[in-house]
N, C-alpha and C positions, 0 to 999 in steps of 0.2 A: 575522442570525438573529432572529426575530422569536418571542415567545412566545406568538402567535396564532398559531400552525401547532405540526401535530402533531411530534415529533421520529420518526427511525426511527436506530436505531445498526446501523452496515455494521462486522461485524467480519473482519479478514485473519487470520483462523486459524490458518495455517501461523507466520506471523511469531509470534502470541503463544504460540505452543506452541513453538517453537524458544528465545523469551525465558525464558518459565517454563522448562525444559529447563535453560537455562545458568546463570539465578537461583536455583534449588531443590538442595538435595541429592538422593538419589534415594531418595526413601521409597518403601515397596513399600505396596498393599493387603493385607486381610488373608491372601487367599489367595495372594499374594507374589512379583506382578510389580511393576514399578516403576509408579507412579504421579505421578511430581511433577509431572510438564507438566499433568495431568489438574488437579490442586490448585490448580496457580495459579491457572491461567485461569479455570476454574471460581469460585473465589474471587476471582478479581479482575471475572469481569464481572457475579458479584452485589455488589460494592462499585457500578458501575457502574449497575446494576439499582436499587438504593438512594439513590445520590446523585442520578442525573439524573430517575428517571422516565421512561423513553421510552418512547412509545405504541406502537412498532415494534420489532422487533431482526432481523438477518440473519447469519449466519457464510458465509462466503466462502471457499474454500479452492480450493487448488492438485490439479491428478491426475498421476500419474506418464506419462499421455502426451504428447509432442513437440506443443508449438506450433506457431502460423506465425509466430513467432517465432526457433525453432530452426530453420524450414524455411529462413528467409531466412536467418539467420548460425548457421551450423554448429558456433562453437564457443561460442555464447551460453549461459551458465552451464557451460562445459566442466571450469573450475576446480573447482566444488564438491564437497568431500567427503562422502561419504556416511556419517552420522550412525549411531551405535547402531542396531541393531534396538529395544532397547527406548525406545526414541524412537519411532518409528513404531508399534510396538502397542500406541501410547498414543492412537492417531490415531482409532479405534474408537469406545475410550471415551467422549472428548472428545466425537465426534458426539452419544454417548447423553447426554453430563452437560448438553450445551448443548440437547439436546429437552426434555432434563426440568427446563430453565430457563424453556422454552418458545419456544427462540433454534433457528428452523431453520436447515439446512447446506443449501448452494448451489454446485455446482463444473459443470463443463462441458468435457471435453477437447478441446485444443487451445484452450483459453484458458487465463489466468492468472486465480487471484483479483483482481489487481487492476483485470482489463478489467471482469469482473463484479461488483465494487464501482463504478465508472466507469457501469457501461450503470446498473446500482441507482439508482443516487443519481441520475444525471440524472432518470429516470423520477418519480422521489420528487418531485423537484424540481419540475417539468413538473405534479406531482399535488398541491402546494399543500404538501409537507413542508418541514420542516428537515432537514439530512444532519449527522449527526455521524460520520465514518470513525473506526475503530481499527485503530491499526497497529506496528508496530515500523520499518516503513520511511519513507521519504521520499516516493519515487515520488508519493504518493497527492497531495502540494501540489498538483502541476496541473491539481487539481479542486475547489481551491479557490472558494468561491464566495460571494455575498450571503447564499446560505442553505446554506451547506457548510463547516465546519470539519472538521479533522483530528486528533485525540489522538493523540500518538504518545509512545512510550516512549522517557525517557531515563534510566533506571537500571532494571535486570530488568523487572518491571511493575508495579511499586511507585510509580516517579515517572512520572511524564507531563509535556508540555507541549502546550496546546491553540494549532492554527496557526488564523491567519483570512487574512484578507486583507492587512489592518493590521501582523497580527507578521510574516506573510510578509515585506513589503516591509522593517519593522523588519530582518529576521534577515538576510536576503539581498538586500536592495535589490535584488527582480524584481519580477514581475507571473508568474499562473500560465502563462500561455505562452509566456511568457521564461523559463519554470525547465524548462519541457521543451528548447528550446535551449540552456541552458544545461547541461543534462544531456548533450545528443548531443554538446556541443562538447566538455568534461571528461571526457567516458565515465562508465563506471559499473562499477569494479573489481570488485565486488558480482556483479555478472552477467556480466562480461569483454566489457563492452561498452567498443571501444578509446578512442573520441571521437577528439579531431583531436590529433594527435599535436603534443606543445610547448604544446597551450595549456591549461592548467590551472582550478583554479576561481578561485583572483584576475582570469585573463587573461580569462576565458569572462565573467564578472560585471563587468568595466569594459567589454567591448567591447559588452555589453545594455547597460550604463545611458549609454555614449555613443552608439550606432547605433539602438538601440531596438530592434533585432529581427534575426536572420539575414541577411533581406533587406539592410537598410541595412548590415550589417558588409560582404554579400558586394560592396553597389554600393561601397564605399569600399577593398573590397579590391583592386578591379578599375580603382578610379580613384588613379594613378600621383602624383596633386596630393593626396590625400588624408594627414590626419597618421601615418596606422598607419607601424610603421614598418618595415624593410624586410624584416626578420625577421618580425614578426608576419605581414607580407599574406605572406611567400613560406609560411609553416605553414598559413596559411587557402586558400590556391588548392591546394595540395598536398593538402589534405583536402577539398578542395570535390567530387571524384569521388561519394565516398562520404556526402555529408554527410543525402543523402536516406535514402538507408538507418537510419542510425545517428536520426535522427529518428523512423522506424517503428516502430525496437526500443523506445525509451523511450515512445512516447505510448501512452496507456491508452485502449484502445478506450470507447467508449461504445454499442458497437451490440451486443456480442455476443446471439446467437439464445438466449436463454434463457428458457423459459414461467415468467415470474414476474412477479406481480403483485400490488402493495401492498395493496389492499385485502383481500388475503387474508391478512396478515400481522401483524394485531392483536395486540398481546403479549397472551398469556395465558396466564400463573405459572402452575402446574400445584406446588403445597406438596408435598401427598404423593407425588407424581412427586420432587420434586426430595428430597426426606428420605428416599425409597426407596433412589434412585441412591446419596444421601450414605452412607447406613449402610453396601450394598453395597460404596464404594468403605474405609470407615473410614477418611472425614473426619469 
């Protein structure tokens, strides 16, 4: 990351309004719906606003219609329970609290926020920025980059820890597109994405940092002289059917068709916007 280039912050919406949600009690506004997810977030990405300075910001968020994600695995996120309503008619607000931060909202059905933080930040990239992602998820590492880091929350939204390149390899000894196979090969319980049945995130993470990549796990799977052992190669042919697939679901698009463009995207603070909102909400 360079401090000669402008920064832009891609926020994942959905994830920190679910954090805030689970961190907060459930304080109401004055006129006495719940508001906590609205508070935090809001208050946590003017800590954010304050600490970093970024010349940019985006909010990224999820819509209630079906992927081509879901279109290819039909039970992908099938697990998920569906949350309070007063959870979601916090989703409104949130939009308004993050305009009158001066932080526009960006979603696109049949994508996920995080292809549209993906397509973001390459573009950013490609346009001479810095990327800073915010998230509550993981996903977002394998977009890792020179000029891309990741915040992500490890207690409510309070703590954080920022990923780079460097702590990646620290944390999980990958590389960002070893940790997309590494994902497809573990799954992702999360989303009820199965991965290769038997082989977990120890097995998935020694067979990257000895093969170096799918490919080479699959040529040694396949080669009878190689050390895997008989168990492991017979769980990797066994899942070798499906293994393209399960790769599709976890990688984070970088193309989606989205009319958005950085140089329209200057932060600009809007005070009495945002002291408007505040009063309205009675923070």
């Amino acid at each position: 990351m360079s401090s000669n280039r402008p920064r832009i912050f891609i926020f994942y919406s959905n994830s920190m309004l679910h954090r805030a949600w689970h961190a907060l009690p459930p304080l109401t506004n004055p006129t006495g719906p719940v508001a906590n997810a609205v508070y935090g977030v809001t208050r946590y990405a003017l800590t954010l606003l304050r600490v970093y300075h970024p010349d940019a910001c985006v909010a990224c968020w999820d819509t209630k219609a079906p992927t081509f994600r879901h279109e290819a695995y039909k039970e992908y996120k099938a697990q998920r329970e569906k949350q309070p309503d007063e959870l979601y008619a916090q989703i409104p607000l949130l939009h308004d609290g993050l305009a009158a931060l001066g932080i526009p909202s960006v979603s696109l059905d049949g994508y996920e926020a995080d292809d549209l933080i993906g397509t973001i930040a390459m573009r950013a990239v490609s346009e001479g920025w810095d990327v800073t992602v915010v998230t509550g998820d993981r996903d977002a590492l394998q977009l890792l980059g020179p000029h891309v880091c990741v915040l992500t929350f490890v207690k409510g939204v309070s703590e954080t820890f920022t990923y780079t390149l460097d702590t990646l390899k620290e944390t999980f000894g990958l590389t960002p597109e070893q940790f997309i196979e590494y994902k497809a090969m573990r799954g992702d319980p999360s989303d009820n994405i199965p991965g290769i049945k038997g082989i977990g995130e120890k097995g998935a993470t020694e067979l990257l940092q000895t093969y170096g990549s799918l490919e080479g796990i699959y040529k040694a799977a396949h080669d009878e002289t190689s050390k895997l052992t008989p168990s492991v190669r017979a769980k990797l042919l066994a899942g070798e059917p499906g293994i393209d697939g399960l790769l599709d679901l976890v990688r984070i698009r970088l193309d989606a068709p989205i009319d958005w463009a950085i140089e329209k995207q200057v932060f600009t603070p809007n005070g009495e916007e945002a002291h408007t909102f505040f009063t309205r909400m009675g923070f």
